[in-house]
N, C-alpha and C positions, 0 to 999 in steps of 0.2 A: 325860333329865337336866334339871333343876331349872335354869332361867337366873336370872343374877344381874340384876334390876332394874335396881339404885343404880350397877352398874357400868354397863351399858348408858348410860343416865342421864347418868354423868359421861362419857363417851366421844364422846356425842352432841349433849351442850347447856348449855351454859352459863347463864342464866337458869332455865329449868325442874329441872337437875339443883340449882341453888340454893334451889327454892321447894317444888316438890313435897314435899321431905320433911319440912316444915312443916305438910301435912297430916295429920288422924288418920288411923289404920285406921279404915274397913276402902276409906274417900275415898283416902286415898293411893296404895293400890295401882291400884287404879280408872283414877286421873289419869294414872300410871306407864304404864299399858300403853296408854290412850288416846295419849297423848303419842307413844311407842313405835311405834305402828301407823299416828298420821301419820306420824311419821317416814320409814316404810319408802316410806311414797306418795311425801313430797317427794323420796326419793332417785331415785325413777322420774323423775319431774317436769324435776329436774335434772342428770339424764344426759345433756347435752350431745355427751358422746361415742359415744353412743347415736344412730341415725338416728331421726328421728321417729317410724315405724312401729314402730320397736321399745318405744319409751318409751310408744306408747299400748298396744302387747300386753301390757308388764308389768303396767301397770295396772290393765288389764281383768282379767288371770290372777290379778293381788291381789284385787281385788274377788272373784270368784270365789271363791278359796280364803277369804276370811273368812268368809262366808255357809255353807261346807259345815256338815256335821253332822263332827262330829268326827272318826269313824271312817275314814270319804272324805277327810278333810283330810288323816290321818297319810300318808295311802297317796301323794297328789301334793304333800305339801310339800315333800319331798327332791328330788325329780327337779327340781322348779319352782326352788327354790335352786341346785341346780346350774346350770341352765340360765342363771340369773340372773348367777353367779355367772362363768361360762364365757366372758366379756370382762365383767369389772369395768364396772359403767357409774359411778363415781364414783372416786378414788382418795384420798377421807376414808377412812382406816383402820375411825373409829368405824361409821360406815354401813356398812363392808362389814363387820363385825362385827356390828351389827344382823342384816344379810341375812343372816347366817351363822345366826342365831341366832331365826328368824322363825318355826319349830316353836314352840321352847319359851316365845315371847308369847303364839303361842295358843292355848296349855296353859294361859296365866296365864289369860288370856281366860276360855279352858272352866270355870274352875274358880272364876268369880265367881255371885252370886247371877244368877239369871236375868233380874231386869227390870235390873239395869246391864247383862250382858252386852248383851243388848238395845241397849239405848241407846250401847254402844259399837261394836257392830257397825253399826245403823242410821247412825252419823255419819261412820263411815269408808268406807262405801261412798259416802258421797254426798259425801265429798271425793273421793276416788278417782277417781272419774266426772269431779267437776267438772275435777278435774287433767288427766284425761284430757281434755278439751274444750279445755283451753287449752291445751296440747302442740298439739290440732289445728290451734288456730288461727295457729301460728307456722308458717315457713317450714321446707324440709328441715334446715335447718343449724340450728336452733331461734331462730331471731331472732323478739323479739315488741317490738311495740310496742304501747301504749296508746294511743288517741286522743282521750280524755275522761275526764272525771272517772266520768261513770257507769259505764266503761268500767273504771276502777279501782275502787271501788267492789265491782264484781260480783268484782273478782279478792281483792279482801280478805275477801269475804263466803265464797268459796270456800274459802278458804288458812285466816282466822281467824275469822270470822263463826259458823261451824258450832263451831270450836272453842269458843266462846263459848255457843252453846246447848246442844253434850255437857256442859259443865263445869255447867252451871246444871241442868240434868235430873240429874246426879248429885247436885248438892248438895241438891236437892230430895228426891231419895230416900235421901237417907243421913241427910236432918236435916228433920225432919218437920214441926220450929216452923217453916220458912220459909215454910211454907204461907202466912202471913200477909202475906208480900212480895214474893208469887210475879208479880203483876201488876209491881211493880218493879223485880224482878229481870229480867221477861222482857222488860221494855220499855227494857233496856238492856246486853243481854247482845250483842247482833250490834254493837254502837257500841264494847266494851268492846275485841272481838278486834280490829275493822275501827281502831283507835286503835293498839294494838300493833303491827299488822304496819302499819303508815304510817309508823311510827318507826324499823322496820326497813328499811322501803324509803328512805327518806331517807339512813339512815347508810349501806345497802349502795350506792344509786344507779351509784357509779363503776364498783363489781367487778360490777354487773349490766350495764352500758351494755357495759363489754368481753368479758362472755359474751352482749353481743346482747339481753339483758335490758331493753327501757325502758318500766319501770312507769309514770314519769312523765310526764303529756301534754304533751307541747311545747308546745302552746298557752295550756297554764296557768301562773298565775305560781307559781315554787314557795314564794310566799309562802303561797297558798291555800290548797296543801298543809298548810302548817305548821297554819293555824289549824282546818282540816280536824280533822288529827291534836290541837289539845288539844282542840277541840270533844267529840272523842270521849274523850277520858281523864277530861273532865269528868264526861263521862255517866260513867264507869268509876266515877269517886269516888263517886260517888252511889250505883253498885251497892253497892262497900263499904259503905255505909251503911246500907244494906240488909240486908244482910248481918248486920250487928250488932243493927240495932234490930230483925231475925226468930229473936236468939237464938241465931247458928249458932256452933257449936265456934270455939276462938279461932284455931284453925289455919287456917279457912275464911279467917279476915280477913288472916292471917300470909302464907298465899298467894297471894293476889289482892292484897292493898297493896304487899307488894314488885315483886310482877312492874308492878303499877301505878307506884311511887315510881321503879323506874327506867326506864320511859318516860317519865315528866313528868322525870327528870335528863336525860337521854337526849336528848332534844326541845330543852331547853336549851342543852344541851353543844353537840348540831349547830348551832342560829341560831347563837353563839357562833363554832363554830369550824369550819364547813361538813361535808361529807358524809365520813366515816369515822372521825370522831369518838367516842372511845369512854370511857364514864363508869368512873373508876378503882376496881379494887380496893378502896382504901380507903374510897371515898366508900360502895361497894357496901356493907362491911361497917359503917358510918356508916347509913345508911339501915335497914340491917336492927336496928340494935340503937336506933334512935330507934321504931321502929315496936313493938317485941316489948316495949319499954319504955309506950308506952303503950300496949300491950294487957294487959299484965299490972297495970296501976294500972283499968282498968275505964274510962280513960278514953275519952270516943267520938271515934271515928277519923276526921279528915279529912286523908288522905293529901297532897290537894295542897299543905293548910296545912302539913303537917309537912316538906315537900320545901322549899316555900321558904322556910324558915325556916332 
């Protein structure tokens, strides 16, 4: 049976169920299931009610089961869901609707051109992995702390970093004029991810700290943080630029400047108004229709300018 995406999608996320569908076929789909397929990791990741040993098996058993050839996969994807599924390791509805539903992603999977499936397979095992490593390094109860920024760092690179370099390898192969931006693009795609999830750790910080979660070094000021995270959104803006002056579909810019525009709100809103801070509905759809406005005028796009404006 044929899985619904867009439902998935809105079930599971809120910014990416907002942007994604801003890209063309046959990128969107692509994004869809990559997106999708972390998902199913970080729900391993964050199984807290999960003993540790367990949340590194699921993850190993995902990795596995993405890598099979198809035929092998149909035959252990059911039993493996059950098994999954046989104490809930999360109680998000959306997630356990994901897991419910982890067949027919990678049917979506199967059924892409060869060198993206590629590139999407190759990115989720090496998040998978890295997920797996850092489940290792918390304690039975999954308490983790960070101790340095490098130390953070390596966990953004894990978490969004790669997400960052699947997203620029697809857009590379779906749109062929970026050949010419390719050094630009790649020289600022791990800054882009590692920028977004600093914004999310900031806003989530509190609801991490009381699942034992502390991203953030003690030792650091969490000013540093902050300039850390525009540091990198900066590079981000740049990517967009990139972006447009390599001639990529307007959707490429639609999706990457909103997910960008509300992290630089985002980042804002938190110095402003400290950790759980959340940028409104309105402003979201405010942002989205200043951006789709200057890309439909052919105007060139600098995202941070249009935020603080």
């Amino acid at each position: 049976m044929a899985v619904d995406l867009d439902d998935l999608l809105l079930k599971t996320s809120r910014t990416f169920a907002l942007a994604i569908p801003l890209l063309p076929e046959p990128t969107r789909r692509a994004v869809g299931v990559a997106y999708l397929l972390f998902r199913i990791a970080d729900t391993f990741e964050d199984a807290t009610d999960w003993p540790r040993s367990q949340r590194i098996e699921a993850l190993g058993e995902f990795t596995k089961l993405v890598q099979l050839p198809r035929d092998a996969r149909e035959a252990q994807v059911g039993p493996l869901v059950r098994k999954w599924l046989a104490t809930p390791p999360v109680t998000h509805e959306g997630y356990l609707q994901l897991l419910r539903d982890t067949a027919g992603v990678l049917r979506e999977l199967d059924s892409m051109a060869p060198g993206v499936r590629e590139i999407l397979i190759r990115h989720t095992v090496r998040t998978s992995d890295g997920m797996a490593a850092v489940v290792a390094r918390a304690d039975e109860q999954g308490n983790l702390r960070l101790a340095s920024v490098r130390d953070l760092k390596d966990y953004c690179y894990l978490v969004a970093g790669i997400v960052g370099e699947l997203l620029t390898e697809v857009f590379l192969h779906d749109a062929p004029s970026l050949a010419s931006q390719k050094q630009a693009l790649t020289g600022r795609m791990v800054a882009f991810g590692e920028g977004l999830q600093l914004v999310n750790i900031l806003k989530d910080a509190g609801d991490d700290a009381r699942d034992g979660r502390v991203y953030l070094p003690a030792s650091t000021p969490k000013s540093d943080i902050f300039d850390l995270a525009r540091a990198d959104l900066d590079a981000a803006n740049e990517y967009v630029k990139a972006l447009q002056a390599g001639g990529a579909p307007k959707g490429f810019m639609a999706f990457t400047g909103i997910s960008l525009a509300l992290a630089y709100k985002a980042l804002d809103t938190l110095e402003e108004q400290g950790a759980g801070a959340k940028v409104s509905r309105l402003e979201v759809a405010r942002l989205l229709g200043v951006l789709q406005g200057e890309l439909a005028a052919g105007r060139p796009l600098d995202v941070r300018a249009r935020v603080q404006a």
